[in-house]
C-alpha positions in Angstrom: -9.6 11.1 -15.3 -11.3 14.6 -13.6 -13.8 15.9 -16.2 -12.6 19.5 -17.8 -13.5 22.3 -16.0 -16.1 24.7 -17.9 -13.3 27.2 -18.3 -10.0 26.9 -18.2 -7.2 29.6 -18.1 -4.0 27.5 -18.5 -0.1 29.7 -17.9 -1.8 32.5 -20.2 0.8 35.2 -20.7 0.7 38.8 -22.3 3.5 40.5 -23.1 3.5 44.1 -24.5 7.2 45.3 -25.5 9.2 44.4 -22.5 5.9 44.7 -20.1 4.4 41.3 -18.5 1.2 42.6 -18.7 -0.1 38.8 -17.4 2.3 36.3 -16.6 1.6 32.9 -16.6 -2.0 32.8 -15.2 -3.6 29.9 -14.4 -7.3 29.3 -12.8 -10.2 27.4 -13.6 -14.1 28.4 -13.8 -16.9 25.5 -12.3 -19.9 25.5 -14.5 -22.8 27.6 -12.5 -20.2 29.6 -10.3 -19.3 32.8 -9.2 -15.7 33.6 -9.4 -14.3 36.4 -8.6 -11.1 38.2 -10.4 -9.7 40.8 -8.4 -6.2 42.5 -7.3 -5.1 46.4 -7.1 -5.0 48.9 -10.1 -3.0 48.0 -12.9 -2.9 44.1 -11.6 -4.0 42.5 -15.3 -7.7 41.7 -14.6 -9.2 43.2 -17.3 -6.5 42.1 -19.7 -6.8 38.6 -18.9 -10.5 39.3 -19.9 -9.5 40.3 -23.2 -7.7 37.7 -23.7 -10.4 35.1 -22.9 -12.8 37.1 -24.8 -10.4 36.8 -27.9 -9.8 40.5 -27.8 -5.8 39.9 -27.6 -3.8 37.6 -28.5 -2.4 35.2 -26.2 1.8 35.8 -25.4 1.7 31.9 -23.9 -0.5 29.5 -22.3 -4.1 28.9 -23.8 -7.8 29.1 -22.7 -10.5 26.1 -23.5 -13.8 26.1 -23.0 -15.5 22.9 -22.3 -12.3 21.1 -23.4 -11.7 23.0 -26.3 -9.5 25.8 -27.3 -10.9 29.0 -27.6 -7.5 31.1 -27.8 -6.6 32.2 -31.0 -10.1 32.6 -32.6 -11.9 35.6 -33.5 -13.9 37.4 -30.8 -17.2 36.7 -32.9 -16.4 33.5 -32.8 -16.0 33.1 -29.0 -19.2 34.6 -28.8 -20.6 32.3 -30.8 -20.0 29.6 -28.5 -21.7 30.8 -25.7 -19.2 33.6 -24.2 -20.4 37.7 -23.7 -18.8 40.3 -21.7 -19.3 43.7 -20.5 -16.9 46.1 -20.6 -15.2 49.0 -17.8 -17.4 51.9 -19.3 -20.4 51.2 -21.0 -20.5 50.0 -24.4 -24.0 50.8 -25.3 -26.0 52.5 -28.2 -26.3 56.3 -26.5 -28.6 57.9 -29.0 -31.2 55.0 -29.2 -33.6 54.3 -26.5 -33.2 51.2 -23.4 -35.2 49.2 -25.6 -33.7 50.2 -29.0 -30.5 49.2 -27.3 -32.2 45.7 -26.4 -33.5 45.2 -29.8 -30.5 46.0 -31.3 -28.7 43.5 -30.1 -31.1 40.4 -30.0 -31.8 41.6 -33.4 -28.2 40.9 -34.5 -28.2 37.4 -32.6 -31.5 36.7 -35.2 -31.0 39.0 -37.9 -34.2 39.6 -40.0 -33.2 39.7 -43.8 -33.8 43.5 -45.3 -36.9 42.7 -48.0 -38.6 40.3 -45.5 -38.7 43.3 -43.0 -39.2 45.9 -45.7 -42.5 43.7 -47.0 -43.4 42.9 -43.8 -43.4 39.4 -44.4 -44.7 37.0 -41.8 -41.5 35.4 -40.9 -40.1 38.8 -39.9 -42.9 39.7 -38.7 -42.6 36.0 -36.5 -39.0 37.3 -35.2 -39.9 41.0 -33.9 -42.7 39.5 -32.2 -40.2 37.1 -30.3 -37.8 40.3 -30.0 -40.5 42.2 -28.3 -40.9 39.5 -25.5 -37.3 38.6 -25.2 -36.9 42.8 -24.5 -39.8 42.9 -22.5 -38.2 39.8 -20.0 -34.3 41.2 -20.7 -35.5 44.7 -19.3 -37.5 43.2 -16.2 -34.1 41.2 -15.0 -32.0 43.8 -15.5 -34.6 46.3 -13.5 -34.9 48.9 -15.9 -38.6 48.5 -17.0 -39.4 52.4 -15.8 -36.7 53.4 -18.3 -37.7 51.3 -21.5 -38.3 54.4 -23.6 -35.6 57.2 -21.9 -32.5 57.5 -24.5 -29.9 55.5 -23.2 -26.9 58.3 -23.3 -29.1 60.2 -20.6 -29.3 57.7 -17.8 -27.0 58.1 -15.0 -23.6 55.5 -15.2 -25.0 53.1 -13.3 -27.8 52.4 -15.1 -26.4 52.5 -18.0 -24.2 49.7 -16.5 -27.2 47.8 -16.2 -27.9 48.2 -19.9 -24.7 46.9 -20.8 -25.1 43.7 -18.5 -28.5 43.5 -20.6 -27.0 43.8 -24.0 -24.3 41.1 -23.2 -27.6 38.9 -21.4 -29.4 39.4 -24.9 -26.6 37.0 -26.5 -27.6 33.9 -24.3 -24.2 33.7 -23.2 -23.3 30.4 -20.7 -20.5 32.2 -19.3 -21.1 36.0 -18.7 -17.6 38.1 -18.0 -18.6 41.4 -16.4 -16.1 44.1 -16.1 -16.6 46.1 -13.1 -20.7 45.8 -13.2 -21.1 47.7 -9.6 -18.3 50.9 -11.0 -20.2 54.2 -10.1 -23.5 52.6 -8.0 -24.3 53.8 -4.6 -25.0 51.0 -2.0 -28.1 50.4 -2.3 -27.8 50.2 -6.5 -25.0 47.7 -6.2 -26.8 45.8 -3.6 -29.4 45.7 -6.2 -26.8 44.6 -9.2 -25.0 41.9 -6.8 -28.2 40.0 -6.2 -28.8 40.7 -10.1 -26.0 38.5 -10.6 -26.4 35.8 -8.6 -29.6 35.3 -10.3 -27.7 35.7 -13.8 -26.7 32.4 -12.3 -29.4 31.2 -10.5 -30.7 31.3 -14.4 -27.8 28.9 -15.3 -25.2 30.9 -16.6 -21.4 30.6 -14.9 -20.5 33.9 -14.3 -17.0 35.7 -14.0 -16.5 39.2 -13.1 -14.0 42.0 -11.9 -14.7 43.9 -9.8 -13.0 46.4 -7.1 -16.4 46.9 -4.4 -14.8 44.5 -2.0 -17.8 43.9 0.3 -20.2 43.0 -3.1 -17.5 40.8 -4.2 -17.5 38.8 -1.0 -20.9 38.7 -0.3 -21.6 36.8 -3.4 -18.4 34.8 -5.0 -18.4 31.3 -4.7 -14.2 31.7 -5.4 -12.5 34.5 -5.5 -8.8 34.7 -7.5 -6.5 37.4 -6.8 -3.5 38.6 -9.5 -1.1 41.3 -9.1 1.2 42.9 -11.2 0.2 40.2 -13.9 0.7 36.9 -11.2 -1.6 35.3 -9.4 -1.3 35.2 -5.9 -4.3 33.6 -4.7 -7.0 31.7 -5.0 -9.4 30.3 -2.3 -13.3 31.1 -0.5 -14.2 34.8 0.3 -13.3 33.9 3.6 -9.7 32.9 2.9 -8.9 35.5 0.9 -10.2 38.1 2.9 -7.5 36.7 5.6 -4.4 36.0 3.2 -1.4 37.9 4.4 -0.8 38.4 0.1 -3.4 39.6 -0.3 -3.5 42.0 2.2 -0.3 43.2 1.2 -1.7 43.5 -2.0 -4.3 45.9 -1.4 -2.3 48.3 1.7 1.2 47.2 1.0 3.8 46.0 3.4 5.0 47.6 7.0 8.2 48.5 4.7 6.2 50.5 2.1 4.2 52.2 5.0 
């Protein structure tokens, strides 16, 4: 019998009213890959990462990680087991500082209990010590070192997209969901972000992202999966999506729509 993929997104549906948001989905994720989810505006993508990320409920179909099934339990809970996302827009902490942000968030993976921090007690004292050198490595992956002590809200976008790939890193996530990670970067920033990622996985977590820079998306996906309007329509290597007559159509439509 084939061992179970790491992830596995089984006839998932999402139904809103009488709209197919995502209609019977299915696609699987290897452990330490790069797959790509992409398709035109309005396709389902970042639907169908709320639904693996426990932020909807499922219509149909189910998701399992490792075997077992994640759909249906609470978003915390997913996170729990090892899954963090970003999200289209940053979802950061805009008054505090890049490092505030970062000790945030690593903070609430190891919470330190009020009258042991208050009283300075040596176990709290123990975890802030770890939190300082977990921030200090977080903010040297992500590349934003220089910016450690600028308040987060003033950064431009893309670095603040950065901040959010760091927050979701701080988690120890296995499998990392990014939601348009390269939205607002220049070439030479998402250059900079793409080969980020692939050492997000060169670091042992799968990764699965959205993403709508075409050339980044084939430069570093091991698989690539295509959905529009809420199907999939392909799934394959950079290089055979890139020459699918579907997909193509996808993206600039059909002589009859021209």
């Amino acid at each position: 019998m084939a061992s179970e993929p790491f992830l596995a997104v089984d006839h998932i549906a999402k139904h809103f009213g009488g709209v197919k948001a995502v209609k019977d989905v299915t696609f699987t994720v290897n452990r330490g890959e790069i797959l790509g989810l992409i398709g035109p505006n309005g396709a389902g993508k970042t639907t169908t990462f709320n639904l693996i990320s426990g932020l909807l409920p499922l219509t149909g179909g189910e998701v399992r990680l490792e075997g077992r099934r994640i759909s249906g339990e609470r978003p915390d809970r997913i996170a729990s087991l090892g899954v963090a996302r970003t999200f289209q827009g940053t979802r950061i902490f805009p008054a505090l500082t890049v490092r505030e942000n970062l000790e945030t968030a690593l903070l609430a993976r190891a919470p330190v209990g009020f009258w042991a921090d208050w009283f300075g007690l040596p176990a709290a004292r123990a975890i802030h010590a770890a939190i300082g050198g977990e921030v200090t490595n977080v903010l040297d992956f992500i590349g934003l070192s220089a910016q450690a002590e600028r308040i987060a809200g003033d950064m431009p976008y893309a670095h603040q997209s950065l901040l959010g790939v760091g927050l979701a890193l701080a988690l120890k996530p296995r499998l990392l969901l990014l939601d348009e990670p390269f939205a607002g970067m220049n070439p030479n920033e998402t250059a900079g972000a793409a080969a980020m990622v692939q050492r997000i996985r060169d670091s042992g977590v799968t990764v699965l992202f959205v993403e709508h820079d075409m050339a980044a998306v084939m430069g570093i996906c091991d698989r690539i999966v295509v959905v529009d309007q809420g199907s999939k329509i392909a799934e394959g290597a950079p290089a055979e999506i890139a020459a699918n007559p579907r997909v193509i159509e996808a993206y600039l439509g059909s002589d009859e729509d021209a």
